[in-house]
Structures are given as C-alpha cells and as structure tokens.
C-alpha positions, 0 to 999 in steps of 0.5 A: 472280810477286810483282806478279801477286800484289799486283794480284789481292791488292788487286782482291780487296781492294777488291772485298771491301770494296766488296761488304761496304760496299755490301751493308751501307749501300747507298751506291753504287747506281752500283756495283753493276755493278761488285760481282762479288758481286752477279753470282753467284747462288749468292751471292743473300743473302749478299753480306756473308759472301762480301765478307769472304771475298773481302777477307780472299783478297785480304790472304792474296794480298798477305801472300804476295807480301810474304813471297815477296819477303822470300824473294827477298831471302834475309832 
C-alpha cells in the first residue's frame, strides 16, 4: 500500500507543480497535452488554483505513506 501511495503522491506532485508552472510562465507549450488541468473543463480559467490543490494532494499522499510506514516500523 505504501508504494501505491508514493507513485500517486509524486504524480500528483509533479503534476500540480507542472500545471502551477505552466498556467503561470507558460513555458512549456509541448506539455500541455500532458497537464491533466488543462483537459478539465470545469477547471477552464483556474488552472492555478487547481495546480496548488493538486500538489499539495500529492504531499498529503506522500506524508501518509511515510507515516504508514513509520507505523509498520512500530516507531
């Protein structure tokens, strides 16, 4: 369960802070296929916001998985 946690924590991660970059400078004009913000609609016009929230899901979901396994470890 811990590794499941870790890979959706960092693509969570890297793809909060992708869509916050991008929808901010606008740099990478190749990725934007990429940007699982920019293929939501609803989301039209507020990519930063959803970016944060996006990235800090992905910290939540890495924070857990180290506490579960803080919590394996009996510590």
């Amino acid at each position: 369960m811990e590794a499941v946690l870790k890979v959706f924590g960092w693509l969570l991660l890297l793809q909060g802070v992708g869509g916050l970059v991008n929808a901010l400078l606008g740099w990478w004009e190749w990725a934007e296929s990429l940007i699982v913000v920019n293929h939501l609609e609803f989301l039209h016009g507020h990519e930063v916001f959803a970016g944060i929230v996006i990235g800090v899901l992905g910290f939540v979901l890495l924070t857990v998985a180290d506490s579960a396994k803080s919590a394996e470890a009996g510590e």
